[in-house]
C-alpha positions in Angstrom: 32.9 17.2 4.3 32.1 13.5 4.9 28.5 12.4 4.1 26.3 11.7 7.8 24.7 8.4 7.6 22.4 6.9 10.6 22.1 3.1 11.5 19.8 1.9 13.0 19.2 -1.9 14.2 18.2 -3.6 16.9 20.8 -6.4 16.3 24.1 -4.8 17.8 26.2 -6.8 15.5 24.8 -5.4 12.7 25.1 -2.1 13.5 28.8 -2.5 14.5 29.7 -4.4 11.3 28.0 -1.7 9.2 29.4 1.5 11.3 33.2 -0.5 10.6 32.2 -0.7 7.3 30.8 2.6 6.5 33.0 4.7 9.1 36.2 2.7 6.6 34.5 3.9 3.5 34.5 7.6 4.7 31.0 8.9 6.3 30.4 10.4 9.4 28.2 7.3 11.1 25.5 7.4 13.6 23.9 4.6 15.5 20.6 3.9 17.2 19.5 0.6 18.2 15.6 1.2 18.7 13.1 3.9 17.4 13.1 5.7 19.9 16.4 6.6 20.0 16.4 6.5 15.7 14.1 9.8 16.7 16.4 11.5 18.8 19.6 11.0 16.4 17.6 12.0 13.1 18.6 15.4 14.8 22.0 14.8 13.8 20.7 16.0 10.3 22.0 12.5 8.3 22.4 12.3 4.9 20.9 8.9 4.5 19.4 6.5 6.5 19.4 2.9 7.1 16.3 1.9 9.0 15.5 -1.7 10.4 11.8 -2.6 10.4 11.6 -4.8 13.6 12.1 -3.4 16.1 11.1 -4.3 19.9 9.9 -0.1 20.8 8.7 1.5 17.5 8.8 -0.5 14.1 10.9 1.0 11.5 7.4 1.9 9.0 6.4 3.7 12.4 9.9 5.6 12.6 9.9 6.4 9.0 6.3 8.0 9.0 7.1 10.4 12.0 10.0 11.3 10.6 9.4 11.7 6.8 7.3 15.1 6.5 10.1 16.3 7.9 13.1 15.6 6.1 14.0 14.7 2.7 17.0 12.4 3.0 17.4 9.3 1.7 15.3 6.1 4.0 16.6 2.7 2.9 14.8 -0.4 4.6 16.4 -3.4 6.2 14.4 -6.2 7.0 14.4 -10.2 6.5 10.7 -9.3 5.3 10.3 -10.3 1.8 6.6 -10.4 1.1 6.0 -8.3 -1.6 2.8 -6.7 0.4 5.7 -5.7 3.1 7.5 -4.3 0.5 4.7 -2.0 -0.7 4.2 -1.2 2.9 7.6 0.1 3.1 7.5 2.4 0.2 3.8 3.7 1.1 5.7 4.3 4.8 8.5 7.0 2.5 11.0 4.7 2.0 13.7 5.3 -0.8 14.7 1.6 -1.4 14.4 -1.8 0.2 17.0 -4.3 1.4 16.4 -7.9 2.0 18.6 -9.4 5.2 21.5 -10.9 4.7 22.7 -8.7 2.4 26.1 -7.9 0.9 28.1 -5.1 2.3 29.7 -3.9 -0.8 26.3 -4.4 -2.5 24.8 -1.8 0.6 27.4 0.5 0.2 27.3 0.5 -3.6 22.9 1.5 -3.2 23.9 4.1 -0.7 26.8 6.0 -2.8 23.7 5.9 -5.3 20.8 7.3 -3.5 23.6 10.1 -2.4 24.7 11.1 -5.9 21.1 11.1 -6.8 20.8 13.7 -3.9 23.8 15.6 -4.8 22.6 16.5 -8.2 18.9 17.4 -7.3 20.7 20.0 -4.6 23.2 21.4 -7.3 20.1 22.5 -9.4 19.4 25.7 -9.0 15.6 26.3 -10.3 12.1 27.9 -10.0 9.6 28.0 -12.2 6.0 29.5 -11.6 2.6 28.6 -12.2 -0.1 31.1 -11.5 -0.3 31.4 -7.6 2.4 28.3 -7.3 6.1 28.6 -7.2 8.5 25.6 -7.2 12.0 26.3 -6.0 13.6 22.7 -6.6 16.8 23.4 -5.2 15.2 23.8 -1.9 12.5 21.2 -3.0 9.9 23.7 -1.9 6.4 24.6 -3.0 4.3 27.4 -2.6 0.9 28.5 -3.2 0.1 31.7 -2.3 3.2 32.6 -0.5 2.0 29.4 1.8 4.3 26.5 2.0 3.3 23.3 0.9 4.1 20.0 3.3 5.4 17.3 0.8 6.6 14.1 1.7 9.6 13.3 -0.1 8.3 10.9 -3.0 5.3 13.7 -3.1 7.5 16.4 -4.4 9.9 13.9 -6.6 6.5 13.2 -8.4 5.3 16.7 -8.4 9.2 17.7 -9.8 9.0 15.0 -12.6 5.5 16.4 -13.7 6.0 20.0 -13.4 9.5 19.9 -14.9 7.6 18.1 -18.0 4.4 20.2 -18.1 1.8 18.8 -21.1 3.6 15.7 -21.1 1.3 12.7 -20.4 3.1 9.7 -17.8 1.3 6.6 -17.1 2.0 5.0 -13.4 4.1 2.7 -14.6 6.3 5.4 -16.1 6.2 7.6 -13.1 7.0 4.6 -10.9 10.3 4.2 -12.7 11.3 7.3 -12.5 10.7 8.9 -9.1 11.2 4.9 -7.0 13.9 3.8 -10.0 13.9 0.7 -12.0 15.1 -1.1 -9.1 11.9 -0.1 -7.1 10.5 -3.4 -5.9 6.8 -2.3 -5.4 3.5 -1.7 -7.0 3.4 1.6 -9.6 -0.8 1.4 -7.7 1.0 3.5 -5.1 1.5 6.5 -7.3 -1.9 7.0 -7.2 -2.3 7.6 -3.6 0.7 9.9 -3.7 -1.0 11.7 -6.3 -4.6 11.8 -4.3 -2.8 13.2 -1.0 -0.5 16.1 -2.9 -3.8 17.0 -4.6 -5.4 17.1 -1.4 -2.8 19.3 0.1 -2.9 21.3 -3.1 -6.8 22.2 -2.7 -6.2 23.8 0.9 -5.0 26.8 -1.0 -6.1 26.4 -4.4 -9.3 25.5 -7.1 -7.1 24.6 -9.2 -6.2 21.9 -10.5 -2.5 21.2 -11.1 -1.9 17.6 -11.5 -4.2 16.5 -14.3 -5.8 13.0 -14.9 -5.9 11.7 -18.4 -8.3 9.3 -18.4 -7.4 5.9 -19.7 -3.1 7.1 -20.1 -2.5 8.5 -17.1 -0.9 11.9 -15.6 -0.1 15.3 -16.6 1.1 18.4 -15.5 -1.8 21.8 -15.6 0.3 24.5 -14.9 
């Protein structure tokens, strides 16, 4: 079955170039040429998405916020923005990776097939592991706490996966930066900590403890 990818632009010619492009290379393509409509075709279930930040309705940080406690596909930014406070913006917002206008096609296509096999072997694992009251089914990329699911935003879990998956072992934010964004992220490892401070937060609802440990001075560790 053909991989679903959804563009969407507000500059028609880039959206028709890309949908040749990506419709020639195989995937099932879907196009939206504002938020509002990105909204309605995210219902389409895509496997990845190509999201424009300007946009004349709802920006694409906007449409990527709605839409990312819901799903955990790849987001991949295109904007001429290329201020690295934009860019930090972005990834805060749940994007996967970040695209600077004009860009090369094969380039785009070659960052795409990437995120996708990066997907495709996080769904062929087939794990759960328990702590106390917590299960983790990463196949699903669910957790639990007291039979009560857990809403994680996508880089939330990733974090969460590379931490439990590694319990005892000690990651600065630099380290867990290159791991969950990859050492192409082009942000600022600050924003782990944030990530970190709202999964704790969500954590506490149901829980005293504490799972995600600080090490003063190093950095991170799992407290299963």
């Amino acid at each position: 079955m053909s991989k679903k990818i959804l563009l969407v632009d507000d500059e028609k010619g880039i959206v028709t170039m890309m949908k040749y492009y990506f419709e020639m290379s195989g995937y099932s393509v879907y196009t939206a040429c504002s938020g509002n409509e990105a909204l309605q075709k995210v219902a389409h279930n895509p496997d990845i998405i190509l999201l424009d930040i300007n946009m004349p309705d709802i920006d694409g940080l906007t449409v990527c916020q709605h839409i990312r406690e819901h799903i955990s596909c790849p987001i991949l930014f295109l904007t001429a923005r290329i201020a690295t406070s934009d860019k930090i913006n972005g990834f805060r917002a749940g994007a996967d990776d970040y695209i600077v206008k004009p860009f090369d096609l094969d380039e785009l296509g070659a960052r795409v097939a990437a995120h996708l096999r990066r997907e495709n072997r996080r769904q062929e694992q087939s794990v759960v592991r328990f702590f106390g009251d917590m299960v983790i089914d990463y196949s699903k990329r669910q957790v639990t706490i007291k039979e009560s699911i857990i809403s994680l935003s996508k880089k939330e879990f990733d974090i969460v996966e590379l931490l439990s998956m590694n319990a005892g072992q000690v990651f600065d934010r630099e380290r867990i930066y290159d791991l969950v964004w990859g050492l192409d992220g082009d942000g600022n490892s600050g924003t782990i900590m944030e990530h970190i401070r709202k999964t704790r937060a969500k954590f506490a609802t149901l829980s005293l403890h504490s799972y995600i440990e600080t090490v003063w001075g190093v950095g991170y560790k799992w407290n299963g």
